[in-house]
N, C-alpha and C positions, 0 to 999 in steps of 0.2 A: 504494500500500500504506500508506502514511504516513495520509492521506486517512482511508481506512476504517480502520484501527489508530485514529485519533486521536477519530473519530464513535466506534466501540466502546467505545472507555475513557471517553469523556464520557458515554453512557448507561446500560452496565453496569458500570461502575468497575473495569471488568480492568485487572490490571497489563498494563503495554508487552508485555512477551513472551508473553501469551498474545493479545493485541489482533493483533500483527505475525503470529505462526505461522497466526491464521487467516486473516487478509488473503493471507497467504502461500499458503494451503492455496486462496483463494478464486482467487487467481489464478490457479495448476495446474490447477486445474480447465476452468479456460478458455483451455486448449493454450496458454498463453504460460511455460510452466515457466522455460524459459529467460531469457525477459527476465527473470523475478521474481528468478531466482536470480543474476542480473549484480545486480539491482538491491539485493537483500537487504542486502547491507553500508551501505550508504548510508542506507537506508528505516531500519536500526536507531540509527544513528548519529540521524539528524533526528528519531524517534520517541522516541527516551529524552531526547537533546538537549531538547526543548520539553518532555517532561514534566517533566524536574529545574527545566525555568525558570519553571513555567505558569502560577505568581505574578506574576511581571513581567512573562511576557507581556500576561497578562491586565489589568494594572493597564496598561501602554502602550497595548493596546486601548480598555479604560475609556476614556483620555482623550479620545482620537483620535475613537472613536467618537459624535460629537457627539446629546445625546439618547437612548443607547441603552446600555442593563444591558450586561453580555456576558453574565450565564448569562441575561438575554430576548432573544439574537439566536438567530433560524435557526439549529439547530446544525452543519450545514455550515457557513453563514458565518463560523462562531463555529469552524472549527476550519481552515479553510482561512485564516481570520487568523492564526492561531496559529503552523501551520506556516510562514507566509509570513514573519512576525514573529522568528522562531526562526530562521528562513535569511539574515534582512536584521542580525539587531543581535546571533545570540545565538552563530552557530555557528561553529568552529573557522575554517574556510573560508568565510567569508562570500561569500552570493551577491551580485555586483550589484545594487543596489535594482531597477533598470528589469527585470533577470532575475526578479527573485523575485512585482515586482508582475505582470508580463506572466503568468508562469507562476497566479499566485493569482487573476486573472480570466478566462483560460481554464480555471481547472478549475469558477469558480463560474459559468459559461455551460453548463459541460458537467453539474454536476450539481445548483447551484443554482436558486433561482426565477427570472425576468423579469428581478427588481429587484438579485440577487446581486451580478453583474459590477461593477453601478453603485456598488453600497454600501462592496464591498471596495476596490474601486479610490479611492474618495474616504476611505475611513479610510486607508489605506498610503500615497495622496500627499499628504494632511494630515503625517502619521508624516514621511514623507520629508523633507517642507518643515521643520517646527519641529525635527527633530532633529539636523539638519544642523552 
């Protein structure tokens, strides 16, 4: 939900809650009501999380991402870093680095290009390396 909430507000400039109620709406749709509604609190929390930070996210991506604009990356790429970025440096609960990059290269296999996996995964363990 985070995922597509965070693609919607990067192309339609919706605010968070209207980005999440549709993700949310998209998910019910596809008999998973349940998991979406465990997951709602969480997916809100990560979804405003990155947007109140989405300067600095962006600017850690900038660096990391060697060669590469962030508003010219893929914009999946460009938002499955964000999310990942926002779980690794920003959030109350910080995820494990190895948790956050594992999870941010499976989701850019599952909905990214070829080349996704490869891309995120060397910006976030570049990120991991120097920020340590």
């Amino acid at each position: 939900m985070v995922l597509q909430s965070l693609f919607q507000m990067d192309f339609t400039q919706a605010e968070p809650e209207e980005a999440l109620k549709i993700s949310f709406g998209v998910q019910c749709d596809e008999e998973k009501c349940d998991e979406a509604e465990k997951a709602l609190p969480y997916a809100e929390k990560v979804l405003k999380g990155t947007a109140s930070q989405l300067q600095e996210i962006d600017a850690l991506i900038g660096k990391y991402a060697i060669n590469w604009e962030v508003r010219r990356m893929p914009g999946i790429d460009r938002n499955i870093l964000r999310m990942a970025v926002y779980e690794m440096r920003f959030a109350e609960e910080k995820l494990p680095v190895t948790v956050a990059v594992n999870e941010a290269v499976e989701l850019a296999k599952q909905f990214g290009s070829d080349k996704s996996a490869r891309f995120i995964n060397g910006v976030l363990g570049r990120l991991m390396r120097e920020e340590k």
